[in-house]
C-alpha positions as CSV (number, residue, x, y, z in Angstrom):
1,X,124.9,-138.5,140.7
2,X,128.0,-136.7,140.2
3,X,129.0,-139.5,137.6
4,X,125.7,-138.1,135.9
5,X,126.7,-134.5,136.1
6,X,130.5,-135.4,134.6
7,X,128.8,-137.2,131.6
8,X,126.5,-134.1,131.4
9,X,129.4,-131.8,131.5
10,X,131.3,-133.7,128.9
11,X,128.8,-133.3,126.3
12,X,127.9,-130.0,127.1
13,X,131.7,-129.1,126.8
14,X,132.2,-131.1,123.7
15,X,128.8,-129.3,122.1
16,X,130.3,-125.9,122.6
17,X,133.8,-127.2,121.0
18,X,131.6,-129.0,118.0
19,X,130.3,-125.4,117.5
20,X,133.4,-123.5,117.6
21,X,134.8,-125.4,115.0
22,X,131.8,-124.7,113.3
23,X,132.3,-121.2,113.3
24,X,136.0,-121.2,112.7
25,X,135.9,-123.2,109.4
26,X,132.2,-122.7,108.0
27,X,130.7,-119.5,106.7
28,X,128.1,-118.7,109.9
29,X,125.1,-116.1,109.5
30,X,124.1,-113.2,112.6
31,X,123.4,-114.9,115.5
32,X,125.6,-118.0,115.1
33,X,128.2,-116.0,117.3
34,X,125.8,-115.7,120.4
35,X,124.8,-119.3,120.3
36,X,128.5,-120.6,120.5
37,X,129.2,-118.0,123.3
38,X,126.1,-119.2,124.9
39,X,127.3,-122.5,124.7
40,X,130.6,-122.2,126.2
41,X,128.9,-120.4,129.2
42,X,126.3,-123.4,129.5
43,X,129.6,-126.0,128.9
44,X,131.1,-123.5,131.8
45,X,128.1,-123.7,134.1
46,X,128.3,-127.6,134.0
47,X,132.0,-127.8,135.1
48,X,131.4,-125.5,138.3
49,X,128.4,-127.5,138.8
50,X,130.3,-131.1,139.3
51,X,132.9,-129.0,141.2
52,X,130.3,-128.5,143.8
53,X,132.2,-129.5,147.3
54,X,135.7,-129.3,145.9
55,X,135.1,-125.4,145.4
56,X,133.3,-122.3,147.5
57,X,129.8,-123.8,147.6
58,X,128.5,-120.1,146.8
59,X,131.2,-120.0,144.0
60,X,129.5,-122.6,142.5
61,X,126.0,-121.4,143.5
62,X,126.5,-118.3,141.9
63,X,128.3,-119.1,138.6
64,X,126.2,-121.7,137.8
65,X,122.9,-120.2,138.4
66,X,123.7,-117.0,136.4
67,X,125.4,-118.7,133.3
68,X,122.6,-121.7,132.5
69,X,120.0,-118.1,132.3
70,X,122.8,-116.0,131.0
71,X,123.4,-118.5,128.3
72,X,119.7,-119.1,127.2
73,X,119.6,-115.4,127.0
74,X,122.0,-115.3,124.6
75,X,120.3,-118.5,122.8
76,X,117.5,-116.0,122.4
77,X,119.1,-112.9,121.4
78,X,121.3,-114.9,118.5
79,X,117.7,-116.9,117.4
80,X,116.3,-112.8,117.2
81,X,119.8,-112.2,114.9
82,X,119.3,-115.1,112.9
83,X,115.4,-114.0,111.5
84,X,116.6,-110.8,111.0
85,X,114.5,-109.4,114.1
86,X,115.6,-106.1,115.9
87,X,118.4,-106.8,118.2
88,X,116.8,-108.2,121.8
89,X,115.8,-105.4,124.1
90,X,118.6,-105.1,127.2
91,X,115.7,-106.5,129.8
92,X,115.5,-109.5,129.0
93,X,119.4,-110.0,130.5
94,X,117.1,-109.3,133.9
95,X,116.7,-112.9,134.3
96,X,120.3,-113.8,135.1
97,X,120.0,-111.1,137.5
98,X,116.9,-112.7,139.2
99,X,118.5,-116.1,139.5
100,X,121.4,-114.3,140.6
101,X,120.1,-112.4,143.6
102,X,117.4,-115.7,144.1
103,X,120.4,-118.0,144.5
104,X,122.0,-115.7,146.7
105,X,119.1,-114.6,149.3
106,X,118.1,-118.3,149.3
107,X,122.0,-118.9,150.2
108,X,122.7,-116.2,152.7
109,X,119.4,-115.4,154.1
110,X,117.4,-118.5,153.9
111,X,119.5,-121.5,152.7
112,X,117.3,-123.3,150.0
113,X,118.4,-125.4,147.4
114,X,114.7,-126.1,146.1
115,X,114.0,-122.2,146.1
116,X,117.1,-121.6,144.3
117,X,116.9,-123.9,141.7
118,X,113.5,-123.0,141.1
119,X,114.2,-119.1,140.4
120,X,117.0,-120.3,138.3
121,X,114.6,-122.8,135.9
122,X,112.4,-120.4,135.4
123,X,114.9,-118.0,134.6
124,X,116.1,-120.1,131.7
125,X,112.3,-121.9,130.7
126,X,111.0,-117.9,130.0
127,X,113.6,-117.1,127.5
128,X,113.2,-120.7,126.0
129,X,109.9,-120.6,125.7
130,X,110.1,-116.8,123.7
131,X,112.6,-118.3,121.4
132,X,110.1,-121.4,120.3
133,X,107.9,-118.6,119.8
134,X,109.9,-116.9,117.5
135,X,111.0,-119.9,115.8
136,X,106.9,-120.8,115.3
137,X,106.4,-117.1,114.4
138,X,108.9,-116.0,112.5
139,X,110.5,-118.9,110.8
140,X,110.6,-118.8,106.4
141,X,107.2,-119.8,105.0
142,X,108.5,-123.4,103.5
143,X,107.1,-127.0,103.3
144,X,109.8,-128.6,105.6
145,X,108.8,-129.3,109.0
146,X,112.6,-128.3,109.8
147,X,111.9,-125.0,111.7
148,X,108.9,-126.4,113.7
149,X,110.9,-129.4,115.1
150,X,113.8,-127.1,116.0
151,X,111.0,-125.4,118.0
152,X,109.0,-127.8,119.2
153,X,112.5,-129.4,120.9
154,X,113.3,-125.3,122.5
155,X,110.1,-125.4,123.9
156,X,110.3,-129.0,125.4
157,X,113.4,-128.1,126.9
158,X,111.9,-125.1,128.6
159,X,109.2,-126.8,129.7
160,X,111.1,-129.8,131.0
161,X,113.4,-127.5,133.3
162,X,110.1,-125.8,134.7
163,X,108.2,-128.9,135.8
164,X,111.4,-130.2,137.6
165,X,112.0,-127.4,139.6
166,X,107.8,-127.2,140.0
167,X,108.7,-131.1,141.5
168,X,111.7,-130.0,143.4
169,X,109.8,-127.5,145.7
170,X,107.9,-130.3,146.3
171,X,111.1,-132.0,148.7
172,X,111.9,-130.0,151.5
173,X,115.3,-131.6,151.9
174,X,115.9,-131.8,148.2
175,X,119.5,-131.9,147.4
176,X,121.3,-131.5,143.6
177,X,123.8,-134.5,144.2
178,X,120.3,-136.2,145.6
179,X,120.2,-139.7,143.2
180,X,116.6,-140.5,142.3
181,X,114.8,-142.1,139.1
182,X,113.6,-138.5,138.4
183,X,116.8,-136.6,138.6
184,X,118.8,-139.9,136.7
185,X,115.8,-139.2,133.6
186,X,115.9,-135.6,134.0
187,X,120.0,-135.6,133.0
188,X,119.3,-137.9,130.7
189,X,116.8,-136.4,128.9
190,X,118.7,-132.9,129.2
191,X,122.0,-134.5,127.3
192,X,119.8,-135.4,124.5
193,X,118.2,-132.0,124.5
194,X,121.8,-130.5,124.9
195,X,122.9,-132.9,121.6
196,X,119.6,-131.6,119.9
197,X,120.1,-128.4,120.5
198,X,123.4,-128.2,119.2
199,X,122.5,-130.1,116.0
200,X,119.6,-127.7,115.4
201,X,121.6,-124.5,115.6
202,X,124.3,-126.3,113.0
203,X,121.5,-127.3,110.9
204,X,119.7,-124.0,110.8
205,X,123.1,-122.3,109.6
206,X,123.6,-124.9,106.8
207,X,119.6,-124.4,105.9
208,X,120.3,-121.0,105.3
209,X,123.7,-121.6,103.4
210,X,122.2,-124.7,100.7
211,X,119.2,-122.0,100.2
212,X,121.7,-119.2,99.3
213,X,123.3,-121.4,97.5
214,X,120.1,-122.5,95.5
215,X,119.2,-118.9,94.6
216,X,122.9,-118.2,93.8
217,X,122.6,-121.4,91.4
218,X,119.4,-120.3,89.7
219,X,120.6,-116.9,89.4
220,X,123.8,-117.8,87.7
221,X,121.9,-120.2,85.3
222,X,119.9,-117.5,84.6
223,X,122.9,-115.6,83.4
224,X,124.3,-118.2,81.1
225,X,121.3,-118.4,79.3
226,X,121.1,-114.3,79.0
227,X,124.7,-114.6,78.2
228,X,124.3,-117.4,75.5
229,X,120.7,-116.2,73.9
230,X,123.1,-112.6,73.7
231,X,126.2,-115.0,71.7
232,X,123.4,-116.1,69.3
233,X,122.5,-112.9,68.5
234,X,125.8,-111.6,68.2
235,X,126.5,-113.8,65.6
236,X,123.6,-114.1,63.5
237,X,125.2,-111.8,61.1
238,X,128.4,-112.6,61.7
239,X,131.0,-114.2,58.7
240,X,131.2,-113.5,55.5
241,X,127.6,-112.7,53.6
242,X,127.7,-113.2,49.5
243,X,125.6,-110.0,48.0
244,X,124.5,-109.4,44.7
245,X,126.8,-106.6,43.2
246,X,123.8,-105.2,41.2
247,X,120.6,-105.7,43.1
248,X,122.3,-106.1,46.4
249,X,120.4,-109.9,46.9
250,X,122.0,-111.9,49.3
251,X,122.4,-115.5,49.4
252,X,122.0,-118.0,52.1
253,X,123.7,-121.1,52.9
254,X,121.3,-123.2,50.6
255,X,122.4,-121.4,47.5
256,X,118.6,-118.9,47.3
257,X,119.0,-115.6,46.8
258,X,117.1,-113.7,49.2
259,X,116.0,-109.6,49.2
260,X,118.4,-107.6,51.7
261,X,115.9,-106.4,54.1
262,X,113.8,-110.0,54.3
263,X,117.4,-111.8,54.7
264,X,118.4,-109.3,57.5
265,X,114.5,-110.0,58.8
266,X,114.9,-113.7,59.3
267,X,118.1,-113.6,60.6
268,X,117.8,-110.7,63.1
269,X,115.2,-108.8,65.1
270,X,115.8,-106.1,63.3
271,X,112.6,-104.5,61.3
272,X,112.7,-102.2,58.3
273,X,110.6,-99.5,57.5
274,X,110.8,-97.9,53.9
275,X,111.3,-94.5,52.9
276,X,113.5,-92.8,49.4
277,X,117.3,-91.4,50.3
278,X,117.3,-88.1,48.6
279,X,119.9,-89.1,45.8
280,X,117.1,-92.0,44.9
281,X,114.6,-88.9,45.1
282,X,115.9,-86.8,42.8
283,X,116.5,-89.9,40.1
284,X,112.9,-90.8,40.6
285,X,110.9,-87.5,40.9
286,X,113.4,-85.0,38.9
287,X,110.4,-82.4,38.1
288,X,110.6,-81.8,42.4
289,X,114.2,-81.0,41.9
């Protein structure tokens, strides 16, 4: 079993790397911080876990059962970030408190390794279980199925953690280096959930970037087209225009000879409306003058 738990560990250290590297060399939106810290405290959690009889038992006890909660809670509070939901409400950091004082009366006063590990599932199934919710609930109104899956894998995570410690309290003598078909599967299954988990918080960061980057697109094609449809205006008049000395005519490029105002009409949106300067007034209508 403790070949299991290195394997796990492994993974769960080399997830939290994958996403620090992430963060250090990709543009990352609110909430991608928490999920790498929360990452390095579940990849922390592991290591003290497989140094279970080489350290302090209670040590061990006691870091490991308050980061695996501590670090879903901070899964929870970065997913809040990353809708753009009010920052999570400082009670829900009660549950690393409740595995840590669970772990510790079931060490000191009754020692329990069943109980213990029971308080500390649950601890990390409830905030796991709230952040599928959110997902479901909050997620951006789109076609993909991409923010349901992520969800759908948060909640069977959860829910995966809860029914093993619901089967652990079931073995009175129940051990966490115990080997059995059910623990080998459980790790199993909770690397690839580890692997998914990872993947989804990457992906929902890049989701986010390639849509800003759509708008962003649009938008600056948007402007070309303002900016060239403004050009074309510019120089509808532009160059040299051959006018009629005398009757002030213009010609066009096929050689007709076209009245000021309709030429200036075709070729601009400018309108005319007529009225009689008053030099013209007093040529045309000298008894007013």
């Amino acid at each position: 079993m403790r070949l299991l738990f290195i394997i796990v560990s492994v993974v769960t250290v080399l997830m939290a790397l994958i996403m620090l590297f992430f963060k250090s060399t990709r543009k990352t939106y609110p909430g991608f911080t928490r999920w790498t810290w929360g990452a390095c405290v579940m990849a922390a959690g592991f290591i003290f876990l497989i140094l279970r009889g080489v350290i302090n038992d209670y040590i061990s006890i006691l870091i490991v059962n308050t980061s695996f909660p501590l670090a879903v809670v901070w899964y929870l509070d970065g997913m809040r970030e990353f809708l753009g939901l009010k920052r999570m409400a400082v009670t829900m950091y009660i549950f690393p408190l409740i595995s840590l004082i669970g772990c510790s009366v079931f060490y000191f006063v009754s020692d329990n390794t069943a109980w213990r590990n029971f308080i500390m599932s649950a601890a990390v199934a409830v905030p796991n279980g709230v952040m599928a919710y959110l997902i479901f609930r909050h997620s951006p109104r789109r076609e993909s199925a991409f923010y349901p899956i992520i969800g759908a894998v948060i909640f069977i995570n959860g829910l995966l953690i809860l029914i093993r410690s619901v089967w652990v309290l079931t073995l009175p003598e129940f051990n966490v280096m115990s080997e059995s078909p059910v623990q080998i599967g459980y790790f199993i299954a909770l690397i690839l959930l580890q692997i998914a988990g990872t993947i989804s918080f990457i992906l929902l960061n890049s989701e986010r970037l390639e849509r800003e980057l759509e708008q962003a697109d649009a938008r600056l094609k948007q402007t070309v087209e303002d900016l060239q449809k403004a050009l074309f205006e510019v120089k509808t008049l532009g160059g040299l225009l051959p006018i009629c000395a005398n009757c002030k005519k213009i010609r066009d490029d096929s050689g007709y000879w076209h009245q000021l105002e309709a030429y200036i009409s075709t070729h601009s949106h400018a309108e005319f409306s007529h009225g009689t300067c008053p030099e013209c007034a007093r040529k045309l209508y000298p008894e007013l003058f």
